[in-house]
BAFI-3210 file (N, C-alpha, C; in Angstrom, 3 decimals, decimal comma, padded with zeros to 6 digits):
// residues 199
n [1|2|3|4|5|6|7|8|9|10|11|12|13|14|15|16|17|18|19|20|21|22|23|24|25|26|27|28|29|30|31|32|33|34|35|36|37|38|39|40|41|42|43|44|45|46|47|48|49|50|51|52|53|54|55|56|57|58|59|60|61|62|63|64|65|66|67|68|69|70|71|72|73|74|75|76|77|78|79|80|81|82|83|84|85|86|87|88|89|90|91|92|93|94|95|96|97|98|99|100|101|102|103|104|105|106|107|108|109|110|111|112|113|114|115|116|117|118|119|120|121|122|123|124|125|126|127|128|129|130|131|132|133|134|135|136|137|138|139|140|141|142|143|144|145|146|147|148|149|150|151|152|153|154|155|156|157|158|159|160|161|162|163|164|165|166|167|168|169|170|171|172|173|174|175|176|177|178|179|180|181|182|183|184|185|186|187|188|189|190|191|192|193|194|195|196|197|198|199]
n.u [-078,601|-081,321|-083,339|-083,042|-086,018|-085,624|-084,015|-085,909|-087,573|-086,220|-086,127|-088,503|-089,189|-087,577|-088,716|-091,558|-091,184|-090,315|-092,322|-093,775|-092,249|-092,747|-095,254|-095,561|-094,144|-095,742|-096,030|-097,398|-098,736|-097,012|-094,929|-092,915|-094,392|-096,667|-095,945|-094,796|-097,227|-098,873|-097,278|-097,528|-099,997|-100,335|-098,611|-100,381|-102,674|-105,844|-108,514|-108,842|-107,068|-104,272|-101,806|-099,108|-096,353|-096,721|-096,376|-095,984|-097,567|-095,616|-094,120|-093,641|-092,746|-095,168|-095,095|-097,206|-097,144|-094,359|-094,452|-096,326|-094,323|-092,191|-093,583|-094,128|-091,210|-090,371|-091,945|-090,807|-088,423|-088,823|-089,515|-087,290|-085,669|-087,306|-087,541|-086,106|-084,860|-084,729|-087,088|-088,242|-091,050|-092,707|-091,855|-093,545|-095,514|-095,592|-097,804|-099,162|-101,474|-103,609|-105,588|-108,969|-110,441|-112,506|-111,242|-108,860|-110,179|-111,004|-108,008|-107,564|-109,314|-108,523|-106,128|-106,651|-108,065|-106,614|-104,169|-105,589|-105,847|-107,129|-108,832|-108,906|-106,112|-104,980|-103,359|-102,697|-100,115|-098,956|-099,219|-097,542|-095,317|-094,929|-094,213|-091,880|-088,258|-086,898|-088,603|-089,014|-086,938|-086,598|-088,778|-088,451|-086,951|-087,556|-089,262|-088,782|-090,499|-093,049|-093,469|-091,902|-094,267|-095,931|-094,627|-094,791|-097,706|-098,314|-096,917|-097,602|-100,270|-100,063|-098,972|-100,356|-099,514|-096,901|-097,861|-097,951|-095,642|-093,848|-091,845|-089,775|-089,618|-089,476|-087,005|-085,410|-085,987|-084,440|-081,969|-081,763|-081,533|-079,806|-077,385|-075,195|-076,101|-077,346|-076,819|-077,354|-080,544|-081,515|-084,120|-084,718|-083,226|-084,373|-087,243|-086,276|-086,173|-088,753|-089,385|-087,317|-088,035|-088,282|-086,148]
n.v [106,063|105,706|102,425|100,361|099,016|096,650|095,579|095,175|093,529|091,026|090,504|090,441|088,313|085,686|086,033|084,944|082,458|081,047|080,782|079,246|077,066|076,452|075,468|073,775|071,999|070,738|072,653|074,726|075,726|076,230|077,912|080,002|080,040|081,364|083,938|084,889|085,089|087,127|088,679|089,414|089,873|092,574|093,792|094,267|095,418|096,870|094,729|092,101|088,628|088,225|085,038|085,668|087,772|091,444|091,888|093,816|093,664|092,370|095,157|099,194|100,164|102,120|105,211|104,838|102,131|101,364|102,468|100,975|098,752|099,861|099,556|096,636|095,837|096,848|095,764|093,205|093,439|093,193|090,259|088,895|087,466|084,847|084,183|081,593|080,066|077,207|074,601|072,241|070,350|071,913|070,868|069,108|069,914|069,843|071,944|071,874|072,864|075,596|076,571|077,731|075,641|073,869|072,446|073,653|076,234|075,206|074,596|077,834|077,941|076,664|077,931|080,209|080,390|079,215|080,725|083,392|085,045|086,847|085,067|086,357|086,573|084,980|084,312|083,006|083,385|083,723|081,218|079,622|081,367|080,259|077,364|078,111|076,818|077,881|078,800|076,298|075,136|076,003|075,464|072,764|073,085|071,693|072,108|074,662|075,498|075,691|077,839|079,758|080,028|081,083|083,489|084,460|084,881|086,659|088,846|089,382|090,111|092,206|094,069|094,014|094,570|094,043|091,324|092,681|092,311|089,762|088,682|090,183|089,395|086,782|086,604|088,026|086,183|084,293|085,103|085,174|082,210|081,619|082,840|083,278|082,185|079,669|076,701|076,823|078,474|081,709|082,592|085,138|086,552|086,279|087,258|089,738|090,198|091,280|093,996|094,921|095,325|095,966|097,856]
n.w [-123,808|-125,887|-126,070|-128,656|-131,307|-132,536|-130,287|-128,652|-130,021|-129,752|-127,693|-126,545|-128,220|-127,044|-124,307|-125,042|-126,929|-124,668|-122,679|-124,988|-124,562|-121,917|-121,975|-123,407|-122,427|-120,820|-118,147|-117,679|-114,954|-113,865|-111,401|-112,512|-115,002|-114,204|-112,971|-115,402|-117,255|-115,392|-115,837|-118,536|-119,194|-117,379|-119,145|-121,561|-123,961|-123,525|-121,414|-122,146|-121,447|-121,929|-123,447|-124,495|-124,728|-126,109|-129,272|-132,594|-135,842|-138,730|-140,587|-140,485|-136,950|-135,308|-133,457|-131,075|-131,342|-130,456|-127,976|-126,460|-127,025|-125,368|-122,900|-122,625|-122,811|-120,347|-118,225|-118,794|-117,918|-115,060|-115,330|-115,888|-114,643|-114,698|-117,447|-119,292|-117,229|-115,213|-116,068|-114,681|-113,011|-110,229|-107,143|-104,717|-102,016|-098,650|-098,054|-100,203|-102,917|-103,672|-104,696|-105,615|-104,003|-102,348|-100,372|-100,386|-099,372|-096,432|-095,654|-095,278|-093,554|-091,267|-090,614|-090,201|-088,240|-086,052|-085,782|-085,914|-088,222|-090,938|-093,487|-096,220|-096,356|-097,161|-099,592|-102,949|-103,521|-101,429|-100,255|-102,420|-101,905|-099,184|-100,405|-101,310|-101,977|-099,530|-097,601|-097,121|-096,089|-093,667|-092,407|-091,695|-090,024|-087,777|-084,194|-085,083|-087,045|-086,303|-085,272|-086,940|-089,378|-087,463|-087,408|-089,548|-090,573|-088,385|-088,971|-090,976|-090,455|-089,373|-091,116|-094,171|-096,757|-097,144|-098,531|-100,901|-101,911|-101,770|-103,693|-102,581|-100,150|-100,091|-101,706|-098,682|-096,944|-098,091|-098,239|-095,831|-094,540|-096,118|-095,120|-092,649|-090,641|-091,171|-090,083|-087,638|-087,240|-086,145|-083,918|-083,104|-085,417|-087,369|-086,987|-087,104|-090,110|-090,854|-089,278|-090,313|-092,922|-095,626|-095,494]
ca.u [-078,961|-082,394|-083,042|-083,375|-086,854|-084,638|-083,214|-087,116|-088,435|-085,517|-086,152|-089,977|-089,376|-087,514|-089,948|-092,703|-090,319|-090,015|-093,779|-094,349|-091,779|-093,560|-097,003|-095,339|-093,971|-097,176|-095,515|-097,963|-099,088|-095,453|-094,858|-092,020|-095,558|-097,838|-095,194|-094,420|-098,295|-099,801|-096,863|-097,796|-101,224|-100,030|-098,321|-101,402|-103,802|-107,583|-108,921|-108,708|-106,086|-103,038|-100,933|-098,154|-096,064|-097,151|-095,854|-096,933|-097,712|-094,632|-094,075|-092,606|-093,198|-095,735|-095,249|-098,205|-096,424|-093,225|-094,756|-097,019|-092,827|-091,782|-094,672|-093,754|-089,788|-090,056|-092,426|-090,182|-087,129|-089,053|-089,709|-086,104|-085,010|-087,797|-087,335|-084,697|-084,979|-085,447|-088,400|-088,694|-092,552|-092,547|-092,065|-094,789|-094,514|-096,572|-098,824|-100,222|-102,222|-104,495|-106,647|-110,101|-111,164|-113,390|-109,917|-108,042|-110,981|-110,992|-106,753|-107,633|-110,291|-107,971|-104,985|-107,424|-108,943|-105,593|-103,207|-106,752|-105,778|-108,431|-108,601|-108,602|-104,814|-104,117|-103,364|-102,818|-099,345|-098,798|-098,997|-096,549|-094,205|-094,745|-093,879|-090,574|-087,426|-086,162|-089,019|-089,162|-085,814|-087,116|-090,070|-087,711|-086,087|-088,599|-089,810|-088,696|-091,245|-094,376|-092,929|-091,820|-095,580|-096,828|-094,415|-095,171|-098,742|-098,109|-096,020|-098,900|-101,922|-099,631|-099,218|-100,668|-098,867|-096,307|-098,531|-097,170|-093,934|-093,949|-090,965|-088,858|-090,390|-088,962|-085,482|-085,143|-085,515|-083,695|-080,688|-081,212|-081,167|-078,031|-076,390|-073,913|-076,960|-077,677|-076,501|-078,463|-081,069|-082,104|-085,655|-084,431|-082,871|-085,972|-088,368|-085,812|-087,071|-090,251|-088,991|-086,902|-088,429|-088,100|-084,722]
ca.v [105,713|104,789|101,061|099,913|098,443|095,339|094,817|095,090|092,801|090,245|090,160|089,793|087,207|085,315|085,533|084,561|081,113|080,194|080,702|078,237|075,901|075,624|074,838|072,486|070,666|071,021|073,587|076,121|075,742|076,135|079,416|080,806|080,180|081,822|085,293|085,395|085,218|087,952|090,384|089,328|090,937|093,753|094,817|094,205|096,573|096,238|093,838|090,624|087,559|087,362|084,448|086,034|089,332|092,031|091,939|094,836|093,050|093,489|096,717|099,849|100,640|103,336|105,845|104,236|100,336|101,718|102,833|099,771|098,029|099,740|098,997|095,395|096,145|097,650|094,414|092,031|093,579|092,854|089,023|088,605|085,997|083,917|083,639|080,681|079,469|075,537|073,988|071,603|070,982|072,202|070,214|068,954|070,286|069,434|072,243|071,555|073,954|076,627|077,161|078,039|074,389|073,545|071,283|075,108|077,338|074,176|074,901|078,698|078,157|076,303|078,491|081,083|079,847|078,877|082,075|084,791|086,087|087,014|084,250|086,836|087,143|083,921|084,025|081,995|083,848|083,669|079,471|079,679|081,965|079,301|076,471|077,584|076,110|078,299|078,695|074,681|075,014|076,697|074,569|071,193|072,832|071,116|073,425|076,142|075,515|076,265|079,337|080,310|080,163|081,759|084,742|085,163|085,548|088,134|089,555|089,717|090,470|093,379|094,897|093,088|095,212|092,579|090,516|092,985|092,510|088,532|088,487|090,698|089,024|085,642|087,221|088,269|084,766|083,465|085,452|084,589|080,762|081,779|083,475|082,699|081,450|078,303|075,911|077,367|079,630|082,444|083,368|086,717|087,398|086,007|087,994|090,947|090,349|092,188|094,650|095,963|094,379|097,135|098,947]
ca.w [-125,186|-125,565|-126,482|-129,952|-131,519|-132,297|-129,293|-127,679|-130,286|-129,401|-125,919|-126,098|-128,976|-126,178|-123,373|-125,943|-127,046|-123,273|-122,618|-125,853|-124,430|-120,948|-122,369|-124,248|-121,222|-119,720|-116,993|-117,902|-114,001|-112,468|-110,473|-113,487|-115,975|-113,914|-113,189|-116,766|-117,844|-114,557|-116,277|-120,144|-118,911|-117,019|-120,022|-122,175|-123,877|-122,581|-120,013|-122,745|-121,472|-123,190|-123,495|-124,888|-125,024|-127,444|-130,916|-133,592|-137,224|-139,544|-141,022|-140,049|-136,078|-135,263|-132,753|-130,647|-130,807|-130,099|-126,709|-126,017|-126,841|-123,926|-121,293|-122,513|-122,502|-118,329|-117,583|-118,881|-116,802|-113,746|-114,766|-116,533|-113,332|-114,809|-118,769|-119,806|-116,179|-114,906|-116,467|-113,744|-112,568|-109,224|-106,260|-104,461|-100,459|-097,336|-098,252|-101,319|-103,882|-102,943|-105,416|-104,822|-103,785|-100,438|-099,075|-099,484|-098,083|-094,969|-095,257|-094,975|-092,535|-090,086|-090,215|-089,547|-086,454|-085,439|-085,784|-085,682|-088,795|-091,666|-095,023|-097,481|-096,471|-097,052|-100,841|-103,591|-103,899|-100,037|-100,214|-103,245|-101,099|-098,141|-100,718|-102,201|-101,304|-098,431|-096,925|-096,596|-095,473|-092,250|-091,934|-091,644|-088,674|-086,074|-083,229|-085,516|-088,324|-086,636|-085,122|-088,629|-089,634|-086,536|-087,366|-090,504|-090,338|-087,737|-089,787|-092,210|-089,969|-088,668|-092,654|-095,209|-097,917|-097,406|-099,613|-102,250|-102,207|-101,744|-104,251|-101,969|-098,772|-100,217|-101,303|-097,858|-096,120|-099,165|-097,602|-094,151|-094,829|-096,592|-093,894|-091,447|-089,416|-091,756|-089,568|-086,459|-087,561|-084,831|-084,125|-083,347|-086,562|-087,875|-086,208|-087,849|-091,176|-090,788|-088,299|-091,419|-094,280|-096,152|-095,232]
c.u [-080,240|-082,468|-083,854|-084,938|-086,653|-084,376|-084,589|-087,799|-087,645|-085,990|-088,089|-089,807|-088,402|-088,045|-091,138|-092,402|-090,771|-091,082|-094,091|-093,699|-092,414|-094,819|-096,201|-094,633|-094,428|-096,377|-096,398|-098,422|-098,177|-095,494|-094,219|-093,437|-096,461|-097,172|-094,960|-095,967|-098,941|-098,344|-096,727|-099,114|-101,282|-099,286|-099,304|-102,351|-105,123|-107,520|-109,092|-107,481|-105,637|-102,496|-099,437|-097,691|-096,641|-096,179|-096,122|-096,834|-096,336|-094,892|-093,474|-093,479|-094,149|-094,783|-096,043|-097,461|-095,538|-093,408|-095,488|-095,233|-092,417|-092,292|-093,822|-092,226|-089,779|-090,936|-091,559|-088,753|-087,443|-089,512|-088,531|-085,098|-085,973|-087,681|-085,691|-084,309|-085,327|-086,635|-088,592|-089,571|-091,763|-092,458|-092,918|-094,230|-095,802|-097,856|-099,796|-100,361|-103,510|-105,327|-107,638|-110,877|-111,947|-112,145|-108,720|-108,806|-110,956|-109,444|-106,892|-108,293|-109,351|-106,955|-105,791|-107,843|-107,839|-104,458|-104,441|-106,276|-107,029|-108,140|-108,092|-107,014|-104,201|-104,291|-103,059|-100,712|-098,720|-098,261|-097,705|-095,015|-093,815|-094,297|-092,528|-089,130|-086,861|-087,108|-089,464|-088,564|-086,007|-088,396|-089,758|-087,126|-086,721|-089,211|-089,930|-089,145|-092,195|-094,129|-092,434|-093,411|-096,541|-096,284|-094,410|-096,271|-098,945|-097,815|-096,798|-099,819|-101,352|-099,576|-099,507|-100,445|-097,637|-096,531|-098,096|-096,059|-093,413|-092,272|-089,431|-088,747|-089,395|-087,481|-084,869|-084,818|-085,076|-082,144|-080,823|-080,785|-080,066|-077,334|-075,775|-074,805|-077,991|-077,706|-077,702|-079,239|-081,240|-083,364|-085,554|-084,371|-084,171|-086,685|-088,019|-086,189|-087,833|-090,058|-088,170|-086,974|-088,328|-086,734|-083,726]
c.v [104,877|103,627|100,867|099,066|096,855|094,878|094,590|093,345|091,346|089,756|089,454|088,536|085,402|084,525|084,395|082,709|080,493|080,043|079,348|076,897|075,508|074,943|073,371|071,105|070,509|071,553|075,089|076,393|076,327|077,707|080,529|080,645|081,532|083,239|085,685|085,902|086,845|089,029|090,247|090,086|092,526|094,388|095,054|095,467|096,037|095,420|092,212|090,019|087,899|085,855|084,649|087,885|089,881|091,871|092,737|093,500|093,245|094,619|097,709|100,268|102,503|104,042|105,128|102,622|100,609|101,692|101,960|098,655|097,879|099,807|097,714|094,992|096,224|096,557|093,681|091,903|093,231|090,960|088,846|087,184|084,893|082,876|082,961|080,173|077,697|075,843|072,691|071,404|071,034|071,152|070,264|069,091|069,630|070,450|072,433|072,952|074,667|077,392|076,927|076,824|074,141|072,543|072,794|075,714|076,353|074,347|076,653|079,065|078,073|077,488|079,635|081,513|079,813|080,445|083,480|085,660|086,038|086,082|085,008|086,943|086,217|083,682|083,147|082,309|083,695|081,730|079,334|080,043|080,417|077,556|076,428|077,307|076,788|078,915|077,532|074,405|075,407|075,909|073,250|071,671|072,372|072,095|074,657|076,417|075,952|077,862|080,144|080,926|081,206|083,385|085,577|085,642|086,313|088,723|090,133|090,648|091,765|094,603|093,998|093,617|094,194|091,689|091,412|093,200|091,056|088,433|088,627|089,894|087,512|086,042|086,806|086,690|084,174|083,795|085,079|083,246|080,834|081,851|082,687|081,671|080,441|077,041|075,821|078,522|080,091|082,704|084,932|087,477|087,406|086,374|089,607|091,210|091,683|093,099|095,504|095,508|095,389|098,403|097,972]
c.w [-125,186|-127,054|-127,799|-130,232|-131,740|-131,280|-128,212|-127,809|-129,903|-128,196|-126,051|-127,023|-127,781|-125,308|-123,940|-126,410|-125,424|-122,582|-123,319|-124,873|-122,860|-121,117|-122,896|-123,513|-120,309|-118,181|-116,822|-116,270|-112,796|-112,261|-111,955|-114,685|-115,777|-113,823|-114,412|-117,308|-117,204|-115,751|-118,182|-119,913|-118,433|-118,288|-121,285|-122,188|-123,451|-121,819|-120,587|-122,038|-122,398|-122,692|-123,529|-124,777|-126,236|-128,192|-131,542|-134,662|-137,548|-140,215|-139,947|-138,635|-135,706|-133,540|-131,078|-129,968|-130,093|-128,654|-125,865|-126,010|-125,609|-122,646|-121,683|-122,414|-121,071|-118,176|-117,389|-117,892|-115,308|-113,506|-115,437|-115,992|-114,092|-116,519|-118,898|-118,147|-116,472|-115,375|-115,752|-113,530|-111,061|-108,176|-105,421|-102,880|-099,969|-097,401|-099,424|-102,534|-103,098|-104,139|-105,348|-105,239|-102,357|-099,738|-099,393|-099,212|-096,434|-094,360|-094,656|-093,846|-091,451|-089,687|-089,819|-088,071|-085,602|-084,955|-085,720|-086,693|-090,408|-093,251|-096,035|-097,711|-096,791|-099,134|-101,709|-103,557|-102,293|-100,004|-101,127|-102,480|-100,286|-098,603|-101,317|-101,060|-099,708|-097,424|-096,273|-095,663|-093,651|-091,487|-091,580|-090,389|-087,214|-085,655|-084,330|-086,372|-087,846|-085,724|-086,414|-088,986|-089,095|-087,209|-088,379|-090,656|-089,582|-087,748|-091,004|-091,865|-089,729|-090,045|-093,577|-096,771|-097,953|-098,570|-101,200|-102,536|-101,675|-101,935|-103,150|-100,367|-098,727|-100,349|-099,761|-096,550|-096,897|-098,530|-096,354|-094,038|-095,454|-096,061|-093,132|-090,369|-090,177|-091,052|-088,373|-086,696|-085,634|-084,911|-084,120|-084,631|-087,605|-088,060|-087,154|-089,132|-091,415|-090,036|-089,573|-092,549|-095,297|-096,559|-096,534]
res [x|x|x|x|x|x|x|x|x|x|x|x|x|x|x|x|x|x|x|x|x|x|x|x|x|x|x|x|x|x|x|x|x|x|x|x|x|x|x|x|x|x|x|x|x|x|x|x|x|x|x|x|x|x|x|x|x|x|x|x|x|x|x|x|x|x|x|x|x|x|x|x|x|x|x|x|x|x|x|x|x|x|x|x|x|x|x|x|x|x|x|x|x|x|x|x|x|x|x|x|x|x|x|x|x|x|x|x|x|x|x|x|x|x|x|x|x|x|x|x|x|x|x|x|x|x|x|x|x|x|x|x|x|x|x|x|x|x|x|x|x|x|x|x|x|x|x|x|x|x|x|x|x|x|x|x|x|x|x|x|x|x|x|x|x|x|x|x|x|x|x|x|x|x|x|x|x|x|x|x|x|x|x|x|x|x|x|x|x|x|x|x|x|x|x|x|x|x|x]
***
């Protein structure tokens, strides 16, 4: 049964609320801001910034809106984890922000030099990954933090399509830090990740 114009404009009217309410608690910066905004654009007509989901005017839906609805309907199902989420600001980690400042091209430089793998890979979306909670969680285990690091960027340099699928990338060590092997992580299983990152 395909989905009602109501039940579209509900949902984006929603998203659109929980957008207002991060600006408004100056969160517009936090990770759940910035995923909601990159897929308020992706569902966007032309190459202008939005802020917000589309809307038509009132009046009766064209043909045309209807279909611009459901680009912005199939977006919103892919950020749905993020609307009506914590409004928390983010916690502040050991590696900072990475936006294009000369103290993160000097962070990009080093890890560069250090692991031999190429800057451009080191994204803005990559640092984010490397700042949320369960990848911290792995980075607190001593020894087994900068081996973490090492094996991810070799995990990178080796496919860097990785980098598009972050979300899933994080998932995935979201479940391992879950797992039975919380207590004592393995490097092995670790290493498995990326070995079937994908399966």
């Amino acid at each position: 049964m395909a989905i009602t114009n109501k039940a579209i404009l509900d949902k984006i009217a929603k998203a659109n609320k929980y957008i207002q309410t991060l600006k408004e608690q100056g969160l517009q910066n936090s990770v759940t801001a910035k995923k909601l905004l990159e897929a308020v654009n992706r569902s966007s007509k032309g190459s202008k910034p939005r802020q917000y989901f589309y809307t038509p005017k009132t009046g009766k839906i064209s043909k045309q809106q209807r279909k611009q609805l459901l680009k912005v309907y199939e977006e919103l199902k892919h950020v749905d984890k993020y609307v009506g989420g914590s409004t928390a600001p983010i916690k502040e980690h050991p590696f900072g922000t990475y936006t294009e400042t000369g103290t993160a091209d000097a962070i990009r430089e080093s890890l560069s030099r250090r692991y031999g793998i190429d800057t451009k890979l080191l994204t803005d979306e990559f640092f984010d990954m490397l700042n949320s909670d369960s990848v911290q969680k792995l980075f607190e285990r001593g020894a087994f933090g900068s081996y973490t690091m090492e094996v991810l960027l070799n995990a990178i340099q080796e496919d860097n399509t990785i980098l598009y699928d972050l979300d899933l990338l994080e998932q995935k060590i979201t479940d391992y830090v879950n797992s039975e092997h919380k207590d004592n992580y393995a490097i092995e299983q670790f290493e498995d990740i990326f070995k079937h990152f994908r399966d």
